[in-house]
C-alpha positions in Angstrom: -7.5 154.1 27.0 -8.2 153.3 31.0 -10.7 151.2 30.6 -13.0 149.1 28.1 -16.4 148.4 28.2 -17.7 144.5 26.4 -21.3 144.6 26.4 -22.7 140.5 25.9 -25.6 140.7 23.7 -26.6 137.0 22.5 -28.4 136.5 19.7 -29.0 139.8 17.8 -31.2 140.4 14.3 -28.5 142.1 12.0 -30.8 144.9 11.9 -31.3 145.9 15.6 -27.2 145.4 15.8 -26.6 147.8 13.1 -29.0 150.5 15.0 -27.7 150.2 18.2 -24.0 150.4 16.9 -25.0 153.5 14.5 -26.2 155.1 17.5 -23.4 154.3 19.9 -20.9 155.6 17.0 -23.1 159.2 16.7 -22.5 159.4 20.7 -18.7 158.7 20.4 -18.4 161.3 17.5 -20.4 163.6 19.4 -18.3 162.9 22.5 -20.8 162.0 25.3 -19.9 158.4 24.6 -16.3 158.8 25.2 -15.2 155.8 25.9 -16.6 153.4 23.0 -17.7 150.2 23.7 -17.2 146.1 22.1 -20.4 144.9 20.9 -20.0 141.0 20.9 -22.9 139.1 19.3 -24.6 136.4 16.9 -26.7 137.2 14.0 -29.6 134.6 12.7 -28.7 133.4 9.5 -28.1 136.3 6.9 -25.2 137.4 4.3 -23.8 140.8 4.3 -21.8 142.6 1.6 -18.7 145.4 2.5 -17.3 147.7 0.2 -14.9 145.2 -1.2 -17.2 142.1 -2.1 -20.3 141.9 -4.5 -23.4 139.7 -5.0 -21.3 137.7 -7.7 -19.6 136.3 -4.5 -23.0 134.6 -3.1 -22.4 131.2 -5.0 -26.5 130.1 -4.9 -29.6 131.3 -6.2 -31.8 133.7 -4.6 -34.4 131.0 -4.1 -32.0 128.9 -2.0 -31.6 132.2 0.5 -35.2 132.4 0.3 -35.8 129.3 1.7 -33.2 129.1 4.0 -34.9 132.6 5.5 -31.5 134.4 4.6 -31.5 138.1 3.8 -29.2 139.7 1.9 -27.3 143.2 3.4 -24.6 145.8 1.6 -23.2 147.5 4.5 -20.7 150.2 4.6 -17.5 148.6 6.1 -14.2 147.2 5.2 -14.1 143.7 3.7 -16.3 141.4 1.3 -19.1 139.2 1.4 -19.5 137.0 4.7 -22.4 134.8 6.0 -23.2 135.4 9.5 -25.7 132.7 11.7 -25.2 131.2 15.3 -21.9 129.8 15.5 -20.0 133.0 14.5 -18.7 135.7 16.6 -19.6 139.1 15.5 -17.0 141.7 17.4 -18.5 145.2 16.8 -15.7 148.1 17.9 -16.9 151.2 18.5 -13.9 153.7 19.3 -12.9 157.3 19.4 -9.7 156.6 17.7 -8.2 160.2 17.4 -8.8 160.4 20.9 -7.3 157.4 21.6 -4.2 158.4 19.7 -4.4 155.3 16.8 -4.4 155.5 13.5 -5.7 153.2 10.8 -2.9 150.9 10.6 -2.7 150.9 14.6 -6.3 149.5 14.4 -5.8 147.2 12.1 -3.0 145.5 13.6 -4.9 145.8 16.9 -7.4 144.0 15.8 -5.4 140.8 14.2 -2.8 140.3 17.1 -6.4 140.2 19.0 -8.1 137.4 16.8 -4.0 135.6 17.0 -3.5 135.7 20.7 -7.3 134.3 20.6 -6.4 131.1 18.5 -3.7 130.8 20.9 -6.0 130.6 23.8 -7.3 127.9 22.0 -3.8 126.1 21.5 -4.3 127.3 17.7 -1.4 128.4 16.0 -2.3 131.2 14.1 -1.3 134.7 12.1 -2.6 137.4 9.7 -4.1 137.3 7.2 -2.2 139.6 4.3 -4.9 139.3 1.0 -8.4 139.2 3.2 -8.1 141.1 6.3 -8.4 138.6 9.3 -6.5 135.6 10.7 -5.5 131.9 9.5 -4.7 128.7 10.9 -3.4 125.4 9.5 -7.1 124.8 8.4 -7.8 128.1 6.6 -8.8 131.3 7.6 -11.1 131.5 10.4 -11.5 135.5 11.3 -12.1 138.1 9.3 -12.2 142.2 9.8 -14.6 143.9 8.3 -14.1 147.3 10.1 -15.2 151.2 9.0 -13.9 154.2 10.5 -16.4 157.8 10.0 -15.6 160.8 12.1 -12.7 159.2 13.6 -14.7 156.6 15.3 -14.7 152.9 14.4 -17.7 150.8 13.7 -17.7 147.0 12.4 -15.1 144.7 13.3 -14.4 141.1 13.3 -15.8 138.1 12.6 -15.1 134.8 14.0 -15.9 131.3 13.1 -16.1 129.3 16.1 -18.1 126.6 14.8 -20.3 126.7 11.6 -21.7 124.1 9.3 -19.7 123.3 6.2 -22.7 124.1 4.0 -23.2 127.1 5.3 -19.4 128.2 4.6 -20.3 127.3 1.2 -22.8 129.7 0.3 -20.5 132.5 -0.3 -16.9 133.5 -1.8 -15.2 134.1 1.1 -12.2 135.8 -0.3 -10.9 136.2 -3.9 -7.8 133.6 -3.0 -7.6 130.0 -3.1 -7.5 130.5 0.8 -9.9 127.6 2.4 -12.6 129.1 4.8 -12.6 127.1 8.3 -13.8 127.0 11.8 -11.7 127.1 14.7 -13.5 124.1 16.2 -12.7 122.3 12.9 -9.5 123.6 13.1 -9.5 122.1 17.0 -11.5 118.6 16.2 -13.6 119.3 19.3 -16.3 121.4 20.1 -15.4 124.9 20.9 -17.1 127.1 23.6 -18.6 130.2 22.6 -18.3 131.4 26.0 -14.7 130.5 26.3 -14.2 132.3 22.6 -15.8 135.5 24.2 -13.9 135.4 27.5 -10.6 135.5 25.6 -11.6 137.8 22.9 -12.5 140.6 25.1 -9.1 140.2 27.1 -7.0 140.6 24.2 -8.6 143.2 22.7 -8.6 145.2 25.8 -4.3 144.3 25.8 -4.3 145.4 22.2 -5.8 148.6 22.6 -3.7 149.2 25.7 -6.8 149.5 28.0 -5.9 149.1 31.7 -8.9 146.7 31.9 -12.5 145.6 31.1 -16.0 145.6 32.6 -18.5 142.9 30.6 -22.1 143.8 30.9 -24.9 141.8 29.8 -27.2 143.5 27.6 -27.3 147.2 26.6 -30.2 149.3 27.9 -30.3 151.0 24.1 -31.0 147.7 22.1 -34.4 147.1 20.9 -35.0 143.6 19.7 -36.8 142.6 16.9 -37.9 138.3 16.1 -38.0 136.7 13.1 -38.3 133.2 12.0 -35.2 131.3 10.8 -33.6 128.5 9.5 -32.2 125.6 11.0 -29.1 124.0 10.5 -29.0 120.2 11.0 
């Protein structure tokens, strides 16, 4: 793969994320999106459900999501039930993996040595995570993949806690271990950049895919916005 383009896109409703990835994945499959693209985002507070988690794993009642303006998602991609709200890193991979010559197991381990060499950045010793797909530090795990594949083209991906309120970590069953859910700025006892989080993800994962190099573009001319109130974390 010669080259990989990172498009920036702030802070994204899950909704308009989904859409624009859906439609991105049709034009890979297709073929006149050849090349893929890394969606890298942050949703407003909301929970999502993959094919391996259920609502059993949101640990509070429906009023409490209610008033903290939290919608509830099942999504069809790898993994289990994760909260999502500024503070997280959603990493949305869009690929034409056949065409790229990688398999599922390829992906896979593309994707974790990308979240491990990203810790690293950070001086955070880190490595995979083998019962809940994603990465762990001393702390607990911090990443986690939720990744689909239809048509030979990827869509999900990873999901990165950079820096997240305890109470908001508690909402949800993470994983189905006695595996502790962290940050990696709780992990690092000092505020954490997103920006820096973002610069070194999109390296990695352009080394781990074997891409000769990256072009970062702010914005996508195909996303179409929506607002919605939310809530705020003290």
């Amino acid at each position: 793969m010669s080259t990989l383009d990172v498009f920036l896109l702030g802070t994204v409703d899950l909704a308009s994320a989904m859409e624009l990835q859906e439609r991105l994945r049709a034009d890979v499959a297709a073929g006149t999106g050849s090349r893929g693209a890394i969606l890298l985002c942050e949703h407003p507070p909301c929970v999502t459900i993959g094919r391996d988690g259920s609502f059993a794993d949101v640990l509070v009642e429906r009023e409490e999501l209610t008033a903290r303006r939290m919608d509830v998602r099942w999504l069809n991609r790898g993994g289990g039930t994760f909260v999502h709200l500024p503070g997280q890193l959603a990493v949305y991979t869009i690929l034409p993996l056949e065409r790229m010559g990688m398999g599922l197991l390829q992906f896979r381990t593309a994707l974790e040595k990308t979240l491990i060499a990203t810790a690293a950045d950070l001086k955070v010793p880190a490595e995979r995570a083998s019962d809940s797909p994603g990465a762990l530090c001393r702390c607990g795990q911090f990443a986690f993949i939720g990744a689909a594949v239809r048509d030979w083209v990827s869509h999900g991906g990873m999901f990165i806690n950079v820096s997240l309120p305890q109470e908001a970590l508690d909402l949800i069953r993470w994983t189905h271990t006695e595996t502790r859910v962290t940050t990696l700025a709780a992990q690092r006892t000092r505020p954490t950049a997103m920006s820096t989080v973002r610069e070194s993800l999109a390296r990695n994962l352009a080394t781990a895919l074997g891409s000769d190099s990256y072009h970062v573009y702010t914005g996508h001319p195909f996303l179409h916005r929506t607002t919605q109130k939310v809530y705020v974390y003290a």
